[in-house]
PDB file with SEQRES, HELIX, SHEET and CRYST1 records, atoms N, CA, C and O in Angstrom:
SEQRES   1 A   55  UNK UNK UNK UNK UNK UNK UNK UNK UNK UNK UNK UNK UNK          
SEQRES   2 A   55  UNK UNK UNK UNK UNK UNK UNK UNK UNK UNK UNK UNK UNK          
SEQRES   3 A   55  UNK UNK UNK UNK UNK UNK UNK UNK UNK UNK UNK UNK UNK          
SEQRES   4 A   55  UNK UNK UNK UNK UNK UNK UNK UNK UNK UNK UNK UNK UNK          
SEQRES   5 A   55  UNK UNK UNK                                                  
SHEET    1 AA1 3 UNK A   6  UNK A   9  0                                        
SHEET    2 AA1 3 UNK A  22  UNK A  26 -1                                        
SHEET    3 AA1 3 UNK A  39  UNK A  41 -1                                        
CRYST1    1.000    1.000    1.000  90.00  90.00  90.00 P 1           1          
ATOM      1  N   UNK A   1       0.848  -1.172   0.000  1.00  0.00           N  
ATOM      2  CA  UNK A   1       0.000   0.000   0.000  1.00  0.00           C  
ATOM      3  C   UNK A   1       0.900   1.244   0.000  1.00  0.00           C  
ATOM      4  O   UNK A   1       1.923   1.303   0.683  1.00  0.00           O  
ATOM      5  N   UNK A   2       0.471   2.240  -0.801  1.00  0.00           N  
ATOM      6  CA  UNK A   2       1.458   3.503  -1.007  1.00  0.00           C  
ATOM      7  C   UNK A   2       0.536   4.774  -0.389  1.00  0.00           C  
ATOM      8  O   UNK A   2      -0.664   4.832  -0.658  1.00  0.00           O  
ATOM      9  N   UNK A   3       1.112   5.667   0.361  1.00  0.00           N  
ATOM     10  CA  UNK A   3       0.306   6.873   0.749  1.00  0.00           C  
ATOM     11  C   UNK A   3       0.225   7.356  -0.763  1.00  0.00           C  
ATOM     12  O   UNK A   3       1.046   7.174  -1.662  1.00  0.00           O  
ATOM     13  N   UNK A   4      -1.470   8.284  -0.807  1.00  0.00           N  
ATOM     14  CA  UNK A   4      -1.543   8.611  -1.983  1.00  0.00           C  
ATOM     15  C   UNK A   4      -2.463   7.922  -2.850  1.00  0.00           C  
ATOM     16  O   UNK A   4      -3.187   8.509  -3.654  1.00  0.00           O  
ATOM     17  N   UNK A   5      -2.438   6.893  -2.714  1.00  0.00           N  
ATOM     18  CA  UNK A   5      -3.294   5.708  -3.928  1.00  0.00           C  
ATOM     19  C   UNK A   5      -4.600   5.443  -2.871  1.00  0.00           C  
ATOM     20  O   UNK A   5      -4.438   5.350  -1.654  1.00  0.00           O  
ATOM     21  N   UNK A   6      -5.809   5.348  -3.485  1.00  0.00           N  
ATOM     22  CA  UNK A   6      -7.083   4.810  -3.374  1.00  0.00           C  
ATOM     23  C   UNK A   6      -7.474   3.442  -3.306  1.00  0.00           C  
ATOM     24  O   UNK A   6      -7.296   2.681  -4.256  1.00  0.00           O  
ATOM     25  N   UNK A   7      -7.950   3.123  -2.332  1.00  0.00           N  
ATOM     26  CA  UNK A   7      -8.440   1.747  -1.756  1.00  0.00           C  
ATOM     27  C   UNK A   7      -9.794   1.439  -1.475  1.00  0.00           C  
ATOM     28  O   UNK A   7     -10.592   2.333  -1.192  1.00  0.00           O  
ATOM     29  N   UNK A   8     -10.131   0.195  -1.533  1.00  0.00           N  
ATOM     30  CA  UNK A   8     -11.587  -0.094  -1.022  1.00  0.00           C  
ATOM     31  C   UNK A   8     -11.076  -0.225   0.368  1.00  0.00           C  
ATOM     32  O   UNK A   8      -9.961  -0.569   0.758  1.00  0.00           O  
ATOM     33  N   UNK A   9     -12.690   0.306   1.371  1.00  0.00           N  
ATOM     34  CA  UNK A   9     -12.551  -0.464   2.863  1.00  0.00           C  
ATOM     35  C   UNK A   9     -13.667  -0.357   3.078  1.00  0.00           C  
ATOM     36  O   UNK A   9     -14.293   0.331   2.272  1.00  0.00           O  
ATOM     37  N   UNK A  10     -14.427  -0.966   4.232  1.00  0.00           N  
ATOM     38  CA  UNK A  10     -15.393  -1.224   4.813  1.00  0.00           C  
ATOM     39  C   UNK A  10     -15.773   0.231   5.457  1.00  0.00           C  
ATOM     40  O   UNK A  10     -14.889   0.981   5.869  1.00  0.00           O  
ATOM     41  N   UNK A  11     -16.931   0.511   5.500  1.00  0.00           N  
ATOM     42  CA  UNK A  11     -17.076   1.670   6.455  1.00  0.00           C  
ATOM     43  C   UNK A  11     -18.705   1.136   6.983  1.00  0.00           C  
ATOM     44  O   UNK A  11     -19.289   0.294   6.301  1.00  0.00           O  
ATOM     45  N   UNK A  12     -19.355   1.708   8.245  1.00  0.00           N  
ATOM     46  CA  UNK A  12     -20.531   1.621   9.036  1.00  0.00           C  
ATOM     47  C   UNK A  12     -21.249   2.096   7.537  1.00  0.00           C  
ATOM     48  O   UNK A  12     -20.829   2.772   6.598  1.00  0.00           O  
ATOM     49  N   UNK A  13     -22.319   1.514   7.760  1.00  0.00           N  
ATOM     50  CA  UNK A  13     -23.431   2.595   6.950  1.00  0.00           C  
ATOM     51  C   UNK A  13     -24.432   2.857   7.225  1.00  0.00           C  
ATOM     52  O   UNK A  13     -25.467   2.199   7.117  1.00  0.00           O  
ATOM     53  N   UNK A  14     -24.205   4.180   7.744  1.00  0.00           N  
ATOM     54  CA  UNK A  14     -25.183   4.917   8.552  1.00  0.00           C  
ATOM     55  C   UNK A  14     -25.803   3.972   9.561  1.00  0.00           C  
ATOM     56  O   UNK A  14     -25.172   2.990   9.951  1.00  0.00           O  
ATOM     57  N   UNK A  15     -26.839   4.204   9.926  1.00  0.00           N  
ATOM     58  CA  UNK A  15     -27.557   4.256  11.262  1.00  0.00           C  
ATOM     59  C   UNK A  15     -28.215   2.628  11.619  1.00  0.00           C  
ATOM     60  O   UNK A  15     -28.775   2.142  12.602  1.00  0.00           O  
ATOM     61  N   UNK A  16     -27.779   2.062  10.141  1.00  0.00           N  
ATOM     62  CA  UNK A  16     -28.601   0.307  10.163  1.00  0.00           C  
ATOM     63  C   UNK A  16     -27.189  -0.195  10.381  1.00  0.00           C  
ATOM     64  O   UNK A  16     -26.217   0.501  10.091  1.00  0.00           O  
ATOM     65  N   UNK A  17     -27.112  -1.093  10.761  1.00  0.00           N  
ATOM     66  CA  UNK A  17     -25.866  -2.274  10.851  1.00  0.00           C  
ATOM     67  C   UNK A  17     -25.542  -3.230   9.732  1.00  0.00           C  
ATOM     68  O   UNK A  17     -26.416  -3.932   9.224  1.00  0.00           O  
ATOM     69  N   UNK A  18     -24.672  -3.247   9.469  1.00  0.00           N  
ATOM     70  CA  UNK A  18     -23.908  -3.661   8.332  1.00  0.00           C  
ATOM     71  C   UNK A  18     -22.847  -2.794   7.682  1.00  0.00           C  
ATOM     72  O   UNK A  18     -23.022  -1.588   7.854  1.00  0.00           O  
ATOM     73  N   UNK A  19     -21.722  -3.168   6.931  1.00  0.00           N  
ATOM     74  CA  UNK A  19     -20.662  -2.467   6.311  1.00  0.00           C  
ATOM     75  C   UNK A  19     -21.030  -1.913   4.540  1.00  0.00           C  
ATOM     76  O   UNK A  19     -21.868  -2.407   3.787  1.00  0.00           O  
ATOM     77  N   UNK A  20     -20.462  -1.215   4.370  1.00  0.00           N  
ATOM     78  CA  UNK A  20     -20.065  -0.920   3.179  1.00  0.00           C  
ATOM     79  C   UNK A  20     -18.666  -0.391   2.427  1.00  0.00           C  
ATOM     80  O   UNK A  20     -17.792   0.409   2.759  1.00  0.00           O  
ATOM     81  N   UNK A  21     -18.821  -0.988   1.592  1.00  0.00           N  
ATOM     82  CA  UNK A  21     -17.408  -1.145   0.668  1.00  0.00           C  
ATOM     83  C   UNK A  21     -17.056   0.264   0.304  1.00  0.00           C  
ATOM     84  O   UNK A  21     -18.211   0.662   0.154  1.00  0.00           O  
ATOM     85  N   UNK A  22     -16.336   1.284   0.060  1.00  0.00           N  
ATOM     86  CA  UNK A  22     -16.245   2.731  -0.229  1.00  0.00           C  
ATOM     87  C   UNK A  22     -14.731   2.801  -0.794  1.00  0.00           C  
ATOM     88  O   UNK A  22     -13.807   1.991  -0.716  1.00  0.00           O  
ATOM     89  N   UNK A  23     -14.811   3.857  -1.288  1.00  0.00           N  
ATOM     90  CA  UNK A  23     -13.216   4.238  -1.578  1.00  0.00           C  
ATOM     91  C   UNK A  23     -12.720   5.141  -0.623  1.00  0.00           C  
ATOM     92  O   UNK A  23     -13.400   6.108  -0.277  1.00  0.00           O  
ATOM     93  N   UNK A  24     -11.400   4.883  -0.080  1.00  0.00           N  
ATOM     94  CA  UNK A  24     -10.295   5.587   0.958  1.00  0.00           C  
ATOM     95  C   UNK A  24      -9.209   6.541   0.483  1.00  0.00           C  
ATOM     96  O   UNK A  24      -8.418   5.962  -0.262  1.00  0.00           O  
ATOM     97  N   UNK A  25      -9.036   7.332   0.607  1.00  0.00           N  
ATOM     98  CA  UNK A  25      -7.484   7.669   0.074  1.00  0.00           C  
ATOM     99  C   UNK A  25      -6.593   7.685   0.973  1.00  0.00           C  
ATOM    100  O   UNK A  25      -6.656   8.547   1.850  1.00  0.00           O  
ATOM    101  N   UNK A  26      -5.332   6.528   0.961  1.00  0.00           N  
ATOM    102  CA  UNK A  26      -4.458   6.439   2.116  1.00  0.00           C  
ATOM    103  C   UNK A  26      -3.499   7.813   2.160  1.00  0.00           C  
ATOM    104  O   UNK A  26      -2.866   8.285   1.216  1.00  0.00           O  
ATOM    105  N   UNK A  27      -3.593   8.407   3.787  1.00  0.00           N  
ATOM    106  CA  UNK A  27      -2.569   9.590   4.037  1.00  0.00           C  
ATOM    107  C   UNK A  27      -1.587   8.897   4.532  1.00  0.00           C  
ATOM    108  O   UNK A  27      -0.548   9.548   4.645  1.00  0.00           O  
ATOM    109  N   UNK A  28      -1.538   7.810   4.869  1.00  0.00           N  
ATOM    110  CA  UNK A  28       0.001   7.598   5.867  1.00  0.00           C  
ATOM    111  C   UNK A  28       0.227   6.375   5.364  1.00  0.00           C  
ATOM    112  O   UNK A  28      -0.514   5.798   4.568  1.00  0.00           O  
ATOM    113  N   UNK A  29       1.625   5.805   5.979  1.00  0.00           N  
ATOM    114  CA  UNK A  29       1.925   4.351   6.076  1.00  0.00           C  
ATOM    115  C   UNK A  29       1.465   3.972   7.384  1.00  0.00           C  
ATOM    116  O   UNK A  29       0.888   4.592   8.277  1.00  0.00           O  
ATOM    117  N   UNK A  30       1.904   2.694   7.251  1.00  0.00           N  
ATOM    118  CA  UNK A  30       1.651   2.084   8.871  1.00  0.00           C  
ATOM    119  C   UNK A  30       2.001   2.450   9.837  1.00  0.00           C  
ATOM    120  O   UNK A  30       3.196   2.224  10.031  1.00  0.00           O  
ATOM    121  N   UNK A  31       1.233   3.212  11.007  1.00  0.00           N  
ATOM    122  CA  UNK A  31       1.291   3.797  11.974  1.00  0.00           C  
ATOM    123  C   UNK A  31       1.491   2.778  13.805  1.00  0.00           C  
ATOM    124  O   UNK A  31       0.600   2.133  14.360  1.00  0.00           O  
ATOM    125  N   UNK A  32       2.662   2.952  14.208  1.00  0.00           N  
ATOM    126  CA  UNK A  32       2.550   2.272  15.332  1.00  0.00           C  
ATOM    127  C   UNK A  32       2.728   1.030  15.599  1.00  0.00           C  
ATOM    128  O   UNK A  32       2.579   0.668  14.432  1.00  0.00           O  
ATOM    129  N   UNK A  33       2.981  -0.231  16.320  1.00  0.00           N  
ATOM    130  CA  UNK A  33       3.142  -1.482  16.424  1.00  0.00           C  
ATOM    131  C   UNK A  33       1.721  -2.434  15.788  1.00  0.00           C  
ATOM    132  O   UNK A  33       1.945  -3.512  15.237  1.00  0.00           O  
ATOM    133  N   UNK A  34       0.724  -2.072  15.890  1.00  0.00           N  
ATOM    134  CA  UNK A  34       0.045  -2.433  15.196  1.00  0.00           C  
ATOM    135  C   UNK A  34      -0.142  -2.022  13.548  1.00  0.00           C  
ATOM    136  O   UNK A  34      -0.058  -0.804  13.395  1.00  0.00           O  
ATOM    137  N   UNK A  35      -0.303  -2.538  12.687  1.00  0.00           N  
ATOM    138  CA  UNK A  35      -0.385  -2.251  11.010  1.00  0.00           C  
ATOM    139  C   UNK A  35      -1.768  -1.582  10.880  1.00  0.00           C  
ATOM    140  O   UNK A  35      -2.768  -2.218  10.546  1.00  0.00           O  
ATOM    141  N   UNK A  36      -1.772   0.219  11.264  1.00  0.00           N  
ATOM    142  CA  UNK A  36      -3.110   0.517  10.975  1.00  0.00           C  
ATOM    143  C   UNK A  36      -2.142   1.768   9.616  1.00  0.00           C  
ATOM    144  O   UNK A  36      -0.967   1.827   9.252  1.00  0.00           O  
ATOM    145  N   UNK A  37      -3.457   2.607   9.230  1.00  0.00           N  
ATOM    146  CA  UNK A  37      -3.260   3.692   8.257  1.00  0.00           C  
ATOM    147  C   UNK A  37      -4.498   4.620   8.616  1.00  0.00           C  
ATOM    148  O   UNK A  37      -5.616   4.368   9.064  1.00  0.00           O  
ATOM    149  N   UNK A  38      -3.918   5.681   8.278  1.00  0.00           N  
ATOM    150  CA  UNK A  38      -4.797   7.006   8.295  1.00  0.00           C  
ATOM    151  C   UNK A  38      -5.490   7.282   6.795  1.00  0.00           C  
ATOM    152  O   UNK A  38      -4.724   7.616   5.892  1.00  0.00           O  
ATOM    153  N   UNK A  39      -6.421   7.197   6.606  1.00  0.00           N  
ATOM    154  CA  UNK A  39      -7.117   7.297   5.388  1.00  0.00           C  
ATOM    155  C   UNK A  39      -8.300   8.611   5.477  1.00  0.00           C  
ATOM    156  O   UNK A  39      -8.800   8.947   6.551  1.00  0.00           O  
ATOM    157  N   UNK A  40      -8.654   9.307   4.080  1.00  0.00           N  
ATOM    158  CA  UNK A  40      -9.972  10.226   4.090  1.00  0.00           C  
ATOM    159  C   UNK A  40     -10.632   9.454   3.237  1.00  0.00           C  
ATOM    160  O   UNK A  40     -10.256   9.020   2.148  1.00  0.00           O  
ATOM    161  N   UNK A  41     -11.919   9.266   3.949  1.00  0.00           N  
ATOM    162  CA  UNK A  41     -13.324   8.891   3.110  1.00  0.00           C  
ATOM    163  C   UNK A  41     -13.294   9.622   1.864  1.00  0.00           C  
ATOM    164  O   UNK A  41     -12.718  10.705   1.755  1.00  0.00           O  
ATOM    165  N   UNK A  42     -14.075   8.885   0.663  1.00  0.00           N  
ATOM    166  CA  UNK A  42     -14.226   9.288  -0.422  1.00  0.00           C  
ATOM    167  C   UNK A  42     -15.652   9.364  -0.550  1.00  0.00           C  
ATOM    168  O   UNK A  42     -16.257   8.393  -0.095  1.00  0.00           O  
ATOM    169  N   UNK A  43     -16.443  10.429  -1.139  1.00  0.00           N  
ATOM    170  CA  UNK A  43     -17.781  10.327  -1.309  1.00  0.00           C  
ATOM    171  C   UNK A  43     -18.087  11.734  -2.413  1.00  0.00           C  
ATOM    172  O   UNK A  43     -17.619  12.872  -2.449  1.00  0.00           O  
ATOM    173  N   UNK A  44     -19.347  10.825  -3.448  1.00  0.00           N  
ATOM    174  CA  UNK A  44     -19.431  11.784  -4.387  1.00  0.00           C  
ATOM    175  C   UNK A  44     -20.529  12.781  -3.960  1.00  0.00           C  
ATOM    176  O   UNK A  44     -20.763  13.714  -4.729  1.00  0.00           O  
ATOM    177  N   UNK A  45     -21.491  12.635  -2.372  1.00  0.00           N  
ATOM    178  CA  UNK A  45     -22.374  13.100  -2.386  1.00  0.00           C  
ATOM    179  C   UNK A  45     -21.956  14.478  -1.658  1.00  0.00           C  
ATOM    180  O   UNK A  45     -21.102  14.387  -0.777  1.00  0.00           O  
ATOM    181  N   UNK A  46     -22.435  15.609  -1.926  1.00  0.00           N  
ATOM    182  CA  UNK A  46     -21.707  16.927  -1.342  1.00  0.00           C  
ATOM    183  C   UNK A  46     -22.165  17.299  -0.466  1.00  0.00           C  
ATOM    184  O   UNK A  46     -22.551  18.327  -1.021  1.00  0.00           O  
ATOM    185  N   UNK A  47     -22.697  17.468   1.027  1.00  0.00           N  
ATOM    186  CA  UNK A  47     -23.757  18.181   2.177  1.00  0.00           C  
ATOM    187  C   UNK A  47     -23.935  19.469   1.835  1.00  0.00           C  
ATOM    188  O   UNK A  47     -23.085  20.045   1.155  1.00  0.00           O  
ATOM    189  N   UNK A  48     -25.210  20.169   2.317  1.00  0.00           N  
ATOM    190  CA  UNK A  48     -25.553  21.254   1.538  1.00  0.00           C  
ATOM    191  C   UNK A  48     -25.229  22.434   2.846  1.00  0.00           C  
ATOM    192  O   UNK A  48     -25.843  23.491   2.992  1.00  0.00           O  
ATOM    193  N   UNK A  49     -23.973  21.868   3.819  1.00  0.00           N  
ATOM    194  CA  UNK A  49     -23.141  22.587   4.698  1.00  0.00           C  
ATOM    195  C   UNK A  49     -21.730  21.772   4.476  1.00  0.00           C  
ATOM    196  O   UNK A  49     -21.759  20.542   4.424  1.00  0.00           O  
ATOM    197  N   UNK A  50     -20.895  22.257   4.390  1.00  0.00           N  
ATOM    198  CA  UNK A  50     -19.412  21.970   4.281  1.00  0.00           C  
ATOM    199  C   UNK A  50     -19.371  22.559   5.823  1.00  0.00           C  
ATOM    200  O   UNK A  50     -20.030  23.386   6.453  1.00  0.00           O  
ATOM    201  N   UNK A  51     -17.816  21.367   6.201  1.00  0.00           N  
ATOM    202  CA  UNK A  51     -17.505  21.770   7.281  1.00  0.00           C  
ATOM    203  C   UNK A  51     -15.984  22.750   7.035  1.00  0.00           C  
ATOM    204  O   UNK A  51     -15.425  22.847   5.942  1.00  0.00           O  
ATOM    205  N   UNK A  52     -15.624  23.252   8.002  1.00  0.00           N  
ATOM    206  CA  UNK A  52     -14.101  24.089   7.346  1.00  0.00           C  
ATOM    207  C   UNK A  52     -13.303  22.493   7.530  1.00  0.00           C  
ATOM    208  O   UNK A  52     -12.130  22.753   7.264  1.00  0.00           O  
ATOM    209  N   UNK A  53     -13.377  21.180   7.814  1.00  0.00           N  
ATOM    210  CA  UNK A  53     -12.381  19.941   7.511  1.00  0.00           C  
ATOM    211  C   UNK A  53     -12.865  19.501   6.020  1.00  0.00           C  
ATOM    212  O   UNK A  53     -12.290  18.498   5.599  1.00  0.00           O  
ATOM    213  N   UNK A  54     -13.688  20.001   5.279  1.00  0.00           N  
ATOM    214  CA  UNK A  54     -14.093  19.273   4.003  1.00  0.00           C  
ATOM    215  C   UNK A  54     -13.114  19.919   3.241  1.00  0.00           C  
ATOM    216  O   UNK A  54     -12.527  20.952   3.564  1.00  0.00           O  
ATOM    217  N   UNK A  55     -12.928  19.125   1.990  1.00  0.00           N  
ATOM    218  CA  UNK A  55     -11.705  19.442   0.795  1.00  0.00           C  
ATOM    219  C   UNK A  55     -12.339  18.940  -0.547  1.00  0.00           C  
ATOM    220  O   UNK A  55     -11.708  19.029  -1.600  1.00  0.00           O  
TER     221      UNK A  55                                                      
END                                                                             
């Protein structure tokens, strides 16, 4: 995995139980003794409030 490149991962979806498959964009490498990564959600839908963290 390369910081930079786009991945599938599981994310909650919404408020019912069960996962969904989404695209990630990895910010980091592996962080810490455990093998995790820092990733931003990908989504084409826009809120009709942006937060000042949206890009």
């Amino acid at each position: 995995m390369k910081r930079g490149e786009i991945y599938p991962a599981k994310f909650p979806f919404g408020d019912v139980p069960g996962m969904k498959l989404r695209p990630v964009l990895l910010l980091s490498g592996e962080l810490g003794t455990v093998p995790e990564v820092l990733v931003a959600y990908i989504s084409s839908v826009v809120p009709a409030q942006l937060l000042s963290t949206d890009c």
